[in-house]
C-alpha angles and dihedrals in degrees: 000000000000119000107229093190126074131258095265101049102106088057094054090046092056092035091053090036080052101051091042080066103043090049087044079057099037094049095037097094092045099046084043083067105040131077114250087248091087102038108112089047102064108051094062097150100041091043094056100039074055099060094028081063081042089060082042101064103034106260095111108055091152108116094208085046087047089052095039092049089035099045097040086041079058104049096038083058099053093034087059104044084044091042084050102041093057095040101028095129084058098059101028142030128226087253088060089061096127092041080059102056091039085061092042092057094037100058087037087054080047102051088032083053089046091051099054090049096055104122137255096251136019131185137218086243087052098053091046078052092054099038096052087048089044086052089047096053096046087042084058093041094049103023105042096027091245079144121114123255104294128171098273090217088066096038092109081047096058096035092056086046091046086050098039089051088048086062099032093053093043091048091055109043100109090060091040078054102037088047090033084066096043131114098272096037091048097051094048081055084053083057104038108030 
């Protein structure tokens, strides 16, 4: 019987099935306190870690689901380490140094995991399709107030950067696919899925 994953696979399934519960944990006290119907809208990273293990294991075959979990699983990544690496001291102390760079490497592990799944091809209707979800999140994040604990002085600032990654990812999506399915690409996959 022929293994169809690489050899790596079982360590980006735990490490995925691990960070869905720390950001379960992390988001409980926050989801506790919202309505449901927002639901949707405040675990970003542990949702789409969630569905990113789901394409993994074949249970997402759906090319605009495969753009919609790959491509928010991108931009939550880089919204977080940004997010982190500019307002690090709010969120951490000198003494959480190791806990930092945990959740760096996690959410680079996390953007770099929703890059390499961006699917083959990807159509003008689907980006529509991306873009209007991409609005809608950062309308609850920034609106309605779905978005995690941020320095409330610098709430305008990441909501312009969450806007402004919205655009820039959507708007790139045909070059993240096109390099997502090239050699190098290709080869790490071999390795980790």
């Amino acid at each position: 019987m022929e293994n169809k994953h690489g050899i790596l696979f079982p360590i980006v399934l735990l490490l995925n099935i691990a960070a869905v519960f720390v950001g379960i944990w992390f988001y409980s006290g926050q989801l506790a306190s919202s309505s449901p119907l927002l639901w949707i809208f405040i675990p970003d990273c542990p949702l789409y870690i969630f569905l990113c293990t789901l394409i993994l294991i074949g249970k997402i075959k759906s090319d605009l689901l495969r753009l919609l979990i790959s491509a928010n699983t991108l931009k939550y990544g880089l919204w977080t380490m940004l997010v982190l690496f500019f307002y690090g001291n709010y969120y951490f102390s000198s003494a959480d140094i190791i806990l930092y760079c945990i959740f760096m490497l996690g959410h680079f592990g996390m953007a770099a995991e929703g890059f390499l799944l961006f699917p083959k091809k990807v159509g003008t209707t689907a980006l529509l399709f991306l873009l209007a979800w991409f609005l809608l999140n950062d309308f609850a994040d920034y609106a309605l107030g779905a978005h995690p604990s941020i320095p409330l002085q610098y709430a305008n600032t990441i909501a312009l950067f969450a806007l402004a990654l919205s655009f820039a990812i959507a708007i790139l999506v045909p070059i993240l696919s096109k390099a997502a399915h090239s050699r190098y690409p290709e080869m790490l996959k071999s390795f980790l899925f």
